[in-house]
N, C-alpha and C positions, 0 to 999 in steps of 0.2 A: 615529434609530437607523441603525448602520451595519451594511448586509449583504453581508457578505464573499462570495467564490466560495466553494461549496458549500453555502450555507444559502440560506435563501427561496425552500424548494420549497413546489409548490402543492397536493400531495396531505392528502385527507382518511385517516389512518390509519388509521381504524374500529377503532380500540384497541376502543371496547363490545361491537363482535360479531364480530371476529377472530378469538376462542375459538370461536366456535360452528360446526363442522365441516360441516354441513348446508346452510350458509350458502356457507361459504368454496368446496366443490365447487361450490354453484350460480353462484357466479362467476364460475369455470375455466371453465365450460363455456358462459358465455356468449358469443353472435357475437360480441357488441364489442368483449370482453376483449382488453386490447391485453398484450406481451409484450418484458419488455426482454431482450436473449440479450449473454449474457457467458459469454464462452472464457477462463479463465486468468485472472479479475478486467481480463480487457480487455469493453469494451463494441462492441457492433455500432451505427455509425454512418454515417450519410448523409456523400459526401464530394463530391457534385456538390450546389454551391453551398455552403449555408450546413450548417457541420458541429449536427447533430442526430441526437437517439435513433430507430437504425433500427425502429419500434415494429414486431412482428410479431403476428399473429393467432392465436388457440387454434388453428384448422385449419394453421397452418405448423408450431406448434411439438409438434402432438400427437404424433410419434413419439418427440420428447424426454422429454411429459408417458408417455408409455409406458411408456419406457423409465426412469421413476420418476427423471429428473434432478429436481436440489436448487432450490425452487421456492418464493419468498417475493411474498409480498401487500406492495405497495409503497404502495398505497392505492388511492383512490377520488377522481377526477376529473371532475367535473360527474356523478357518477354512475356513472362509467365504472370498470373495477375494470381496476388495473393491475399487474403482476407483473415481478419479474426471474428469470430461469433459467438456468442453469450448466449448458452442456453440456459443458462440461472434459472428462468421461470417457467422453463416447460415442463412438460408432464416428463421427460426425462431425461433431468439435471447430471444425473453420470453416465449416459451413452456412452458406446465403444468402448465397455470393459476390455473387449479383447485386443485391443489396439497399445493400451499404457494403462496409466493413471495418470488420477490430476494431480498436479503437483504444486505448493506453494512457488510464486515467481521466484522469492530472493532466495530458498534451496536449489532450486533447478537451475537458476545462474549460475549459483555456485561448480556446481558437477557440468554445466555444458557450454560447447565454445564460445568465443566470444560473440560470432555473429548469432550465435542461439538466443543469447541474452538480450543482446538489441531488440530482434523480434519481441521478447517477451516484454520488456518494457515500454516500446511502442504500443502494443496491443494491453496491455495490463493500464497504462495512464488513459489511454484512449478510453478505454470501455468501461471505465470508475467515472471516467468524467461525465459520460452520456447517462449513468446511473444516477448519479448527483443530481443533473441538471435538464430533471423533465419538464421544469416550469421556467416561466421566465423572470428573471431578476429583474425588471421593468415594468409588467403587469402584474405578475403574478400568474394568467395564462399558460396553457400547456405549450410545449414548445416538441416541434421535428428536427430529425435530425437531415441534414442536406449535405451536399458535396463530399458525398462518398465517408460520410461520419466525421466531417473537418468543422461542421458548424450546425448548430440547433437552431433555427428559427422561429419567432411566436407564433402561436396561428391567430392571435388576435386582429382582424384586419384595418382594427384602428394603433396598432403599433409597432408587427411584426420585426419587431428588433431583433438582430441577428446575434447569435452568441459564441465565442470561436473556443476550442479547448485552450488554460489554461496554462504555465509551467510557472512554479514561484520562482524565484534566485535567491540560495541560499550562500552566504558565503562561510568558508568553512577555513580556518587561519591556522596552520602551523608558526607558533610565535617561538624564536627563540633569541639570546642571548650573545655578545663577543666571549661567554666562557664556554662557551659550546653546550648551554642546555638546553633544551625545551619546555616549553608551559603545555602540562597537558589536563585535562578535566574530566569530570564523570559527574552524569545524571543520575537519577535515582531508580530511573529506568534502566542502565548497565548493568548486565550480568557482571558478579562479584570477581575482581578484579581487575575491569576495563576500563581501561583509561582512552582518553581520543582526542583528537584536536578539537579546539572550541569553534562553535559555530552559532549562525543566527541569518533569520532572512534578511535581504534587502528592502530598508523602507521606501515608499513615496517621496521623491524628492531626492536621495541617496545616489552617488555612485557606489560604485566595488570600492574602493579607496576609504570610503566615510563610513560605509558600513563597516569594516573591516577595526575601523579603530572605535567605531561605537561601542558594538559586540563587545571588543577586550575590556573595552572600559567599566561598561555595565557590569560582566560578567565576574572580572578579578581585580578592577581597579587601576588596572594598568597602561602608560601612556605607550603607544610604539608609534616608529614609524617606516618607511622604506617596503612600503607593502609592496608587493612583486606578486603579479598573477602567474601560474602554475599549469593550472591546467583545470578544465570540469570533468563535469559527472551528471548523463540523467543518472534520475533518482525514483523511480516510479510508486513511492509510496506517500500518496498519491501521484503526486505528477511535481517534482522541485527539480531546479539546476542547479547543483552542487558546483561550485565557484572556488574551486582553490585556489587557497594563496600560500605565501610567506609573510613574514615582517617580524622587525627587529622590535625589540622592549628596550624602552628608554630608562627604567626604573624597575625592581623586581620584587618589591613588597606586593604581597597576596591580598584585595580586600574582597572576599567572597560574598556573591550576591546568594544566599541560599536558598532561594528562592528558582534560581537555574540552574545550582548547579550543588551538588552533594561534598565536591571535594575539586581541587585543584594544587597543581606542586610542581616545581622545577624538576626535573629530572635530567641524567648525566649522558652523553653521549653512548656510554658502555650500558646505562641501563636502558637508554631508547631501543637498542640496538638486540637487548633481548628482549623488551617488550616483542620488537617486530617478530623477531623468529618464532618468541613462544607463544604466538597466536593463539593457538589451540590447546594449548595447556591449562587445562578450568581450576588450578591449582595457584598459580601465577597470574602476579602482575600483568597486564597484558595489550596489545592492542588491540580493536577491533579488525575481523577478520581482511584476507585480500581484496575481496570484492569491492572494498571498501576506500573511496577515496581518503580519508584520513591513513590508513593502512599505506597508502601509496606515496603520500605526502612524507610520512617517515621518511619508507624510502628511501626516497627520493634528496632527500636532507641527509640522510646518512652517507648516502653515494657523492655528494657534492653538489645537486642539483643547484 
């Protein structure tokens, strides 16, 4: 099994007793309660040596726990109970100069191990969504957050509808050919040169299968089939599950929806193969970086996956 950046975190999530409120305080206010601090969906990070979660203590971060910032139970590591907290709108938004800096999540993934990234995109989706989502979709009502930041409820007492965090499914398709090419595409949004596998969410009603030949269709016209799942990817901007796959093209005429997509083109197995390596080359043809499940999906096709 293949694990991407942002999954293969090592926390226990106590989904069975996350609800139980008597519980959850008693773990806030334990010594060892360790504390992740994020300013603005950036996370506080160690920047002498190796980049890592600045973990802070209940006694550092209790003027924040005070001051009632947004504070979600991340889980439970050998025991240890671990939290993320938003101090965005306190009186001070960059605390603990001396500890790191804040760091954008998808940089700091990049430079820190894999179970760093987990953390960081559990706690980054988390605390975007409870920012989003102070009112209720139902009333319109304010709504709280409950079960250790797993669900917002109205306080409306004529409708207290419960609201749980979201993740979209995105399917994201390495399409290629019996001549051995790949169909790869660029938005308008790609830094110059990047090319990536085509992608698009999953509809209402859709499996991975349907979506997966929708998308190609919509996007370049083309019919494929022999879709084969690969592997995912959270995605934490905001909160998607990247759904890789494979499948074949039944046909290789191009008809470009330009509206998704800026450009699209068959490309050779030798030129996939430097896309992949010359990553980093802002000069070259390219793919998007490792971090990156399309980056993997190459890969992954290159090797024989």
């Amino acid at each position: 099994m293949h694990t991407h950046t942002f999954a293969g975190g090592w926390f226990d999530r106590a989904g069975h007793i996350r609800r139980d409120d008597l519980w959850l305080q008693a773990q806030k206010r334990r010594e060892d309660a360790r504390y992740l601090v994020m300013s603005r969906l950036r996370a506080l990070m160690t920047v002498d040596g190796d980049i890592e979660v600045s973990w802070r203590s209940g006694d550092e971060v209790r003027p924040f726990l005070e001051a009632d910032c947004m504070v979600v139970l991340l889980g439970l590591h050998e025991g240890v109970p671990h939290f993320a907290i938003d101090i965005s709108r306190s009186e001070d938004p960059r605390a603990f100069p001396e500890f790191g800096r804040y760091l954008d999540v998808r940089s700091a993934a990049s430079q820190a191990a894999g179970e760093q990234a987990a953390v960081l995109s559990q706690a980054r989706s988390l605390l975007d969504w409870h920012a989003r989502h102070g009112y209720c979709a139902v009333c319109g009502r304010p709504t709280v957050p409950h079960e250790a930041g797993y669900m917002r409820q109205c306080l409306s007492e004529d409708c207290r509808a419960q609201h749980f965090p979201r993740t979209d499914p995105v399917t994201i398709m390495l399409i290629f050919d019996e001549d051995d090419n790949v169909l790869l595409g660029r938005q308008p949004r790609f830094d110059d040169g990047v090319y990536s596998a085509l992608a698009g969410f999953v509809e209402p009603g859709e499996n991975i299968e349907e979506a997966v030949m929708r998308e190609v269709m919509e996007e370049v016209g083309i019919t494929i089939d022999r879709v084969r799942y690969h592997s995912s990817q959270p995605w934490p901007f905001p909160s998607s599950l990247m759904i890789g796959c494979f499948a074949y093209a039944r046909d290789k005429e191009i008809h470009l929806d330009q509206q998704e997509l800026q450009d699209a083109r068959w490309f050779t197995r030798l030129q996939a193969a430097a896309m992949v390596e010359n990553w980093d080359d802002k000069g070259a043809t390219r793919m998007p970086p490792p971090l990156s499940i399309a980056h993997q999906l190459a890969r992954g096709w290159l090797r024989g996956d």
